[in-house]
Structures are given as structure tokens and as C-alpha cells.
C-alpha positions as CSV (number, residue, x, y, z in Angstrom):
1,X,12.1,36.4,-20.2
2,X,15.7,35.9,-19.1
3,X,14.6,33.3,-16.6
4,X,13.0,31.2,-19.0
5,X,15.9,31.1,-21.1
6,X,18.1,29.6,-18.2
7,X,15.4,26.5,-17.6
8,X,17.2,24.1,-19.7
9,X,21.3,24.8,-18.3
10,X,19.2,24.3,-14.6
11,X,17.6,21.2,-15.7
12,X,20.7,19.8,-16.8
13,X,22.9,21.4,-14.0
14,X,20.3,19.2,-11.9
15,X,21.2,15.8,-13.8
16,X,24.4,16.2,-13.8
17,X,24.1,16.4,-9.7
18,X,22.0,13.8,-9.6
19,X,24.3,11.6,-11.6
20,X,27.1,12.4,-9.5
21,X,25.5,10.5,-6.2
22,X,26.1,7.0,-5.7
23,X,23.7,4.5,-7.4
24,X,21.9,3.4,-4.2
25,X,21.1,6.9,-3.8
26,X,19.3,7.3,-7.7
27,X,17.7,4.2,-7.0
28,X,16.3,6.1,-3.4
29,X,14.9,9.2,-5.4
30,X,13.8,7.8,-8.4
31,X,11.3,5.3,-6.0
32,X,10.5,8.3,-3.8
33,X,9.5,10.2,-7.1
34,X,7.6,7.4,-8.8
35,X,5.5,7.6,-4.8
36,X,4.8,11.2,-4.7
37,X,3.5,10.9,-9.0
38,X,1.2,7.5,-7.9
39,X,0.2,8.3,-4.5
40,X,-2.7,10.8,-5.0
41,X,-3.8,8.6,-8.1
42,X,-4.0,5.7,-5.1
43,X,-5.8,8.0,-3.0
44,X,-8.4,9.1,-5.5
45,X,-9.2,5.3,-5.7
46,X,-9.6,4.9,-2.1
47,X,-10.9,7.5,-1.6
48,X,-14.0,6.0,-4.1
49,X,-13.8,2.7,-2.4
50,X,-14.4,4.4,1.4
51,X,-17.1,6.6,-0.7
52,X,-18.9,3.2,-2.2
53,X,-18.8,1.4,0.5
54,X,-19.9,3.6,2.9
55,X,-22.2,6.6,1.7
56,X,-20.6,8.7,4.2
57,X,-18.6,11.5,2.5
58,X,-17.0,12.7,6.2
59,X,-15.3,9.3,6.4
60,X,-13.7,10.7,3.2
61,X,-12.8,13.3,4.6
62,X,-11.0,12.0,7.4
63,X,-9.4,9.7,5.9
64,X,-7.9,12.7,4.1
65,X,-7.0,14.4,6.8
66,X,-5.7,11.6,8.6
67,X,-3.6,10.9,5.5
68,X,-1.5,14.1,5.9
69,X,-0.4,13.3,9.1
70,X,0.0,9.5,9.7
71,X,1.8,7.2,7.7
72,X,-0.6,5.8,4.9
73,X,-0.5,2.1,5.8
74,X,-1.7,2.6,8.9
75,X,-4.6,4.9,7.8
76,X,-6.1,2.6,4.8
77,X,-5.8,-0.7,7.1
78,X,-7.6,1.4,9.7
79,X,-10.1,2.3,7.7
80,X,-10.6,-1.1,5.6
81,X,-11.1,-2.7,8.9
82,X,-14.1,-0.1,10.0
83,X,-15.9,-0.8,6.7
């Protein structure tokens, strides 16, 4: 139970670091955490899209796969251009 108690002073310890780096910096992690919190909502849609389009649930697959490891603009044009 004592760890729960110390949630808060870490969540503030962690704003107050985060305060201390230079604007540009904020700006850099906010975007990067708005990304990660939108990016599998984007991918569910896609995902549908790929799924409507082409009644193939592997290419679904693949694409998530494929995801992981390549940059996602490259994947989704690749893909939109085979359907």
C-alpha cells in the first residue's frame, strides 16, 4: 500500500522535470504523446478500410505486422495502392 501512496509526489516529481526542459523539447513529447494515444485508433480504421475493401483478413494481418516494423507511411501508401 505504501507504493500507492507515493503515486501522486512521482507524478508531480515527473512534471516538474518535464517543465524544466526547454519548450521545443515539451512541444516534441507532447506531439509524440498525442501519436502513440491516436495511432492505434488510426489503425483500427485502416485496418476496417483494408478489411472492406478487400475481404481478405491476411492482408490485415500483414499490414499489422508490417506496421511494427516499417515506418507507417510507407505501409498504408503500400497498401492503398494494392487495393
Amino acid at each position: 500500500m505504501n507504493i500507492l501512496k507515493n503515486i501522486p509526489a512521482k507524478i508531480e516529481n515527473e512534471y516538474s522535470v518535464f517543465l524544466s526542459y526547454p519548450r521545443d523539447m515539451r512541444v516534441l513529447l507532447v506531439t509524440n504523446i498525442i501519436y502513440a494515444l491516436i495511432l492505434p485508433i488510426t489503425d483500427i480504421f485502416v485496418s476496417d478500410y483494408i478489411m472492406h475493401n478487400s475481404n481478405d483478413p491476411t492482408m490485415v494481418a500483414n499490414l499489422s505486422v508490417m506496421s511494427v516494423y516499417r515506418n507507417h507511411n510507407y505501409v498504408y501508401d503500400k497498401w492503398f495502392s494494392v487495393i
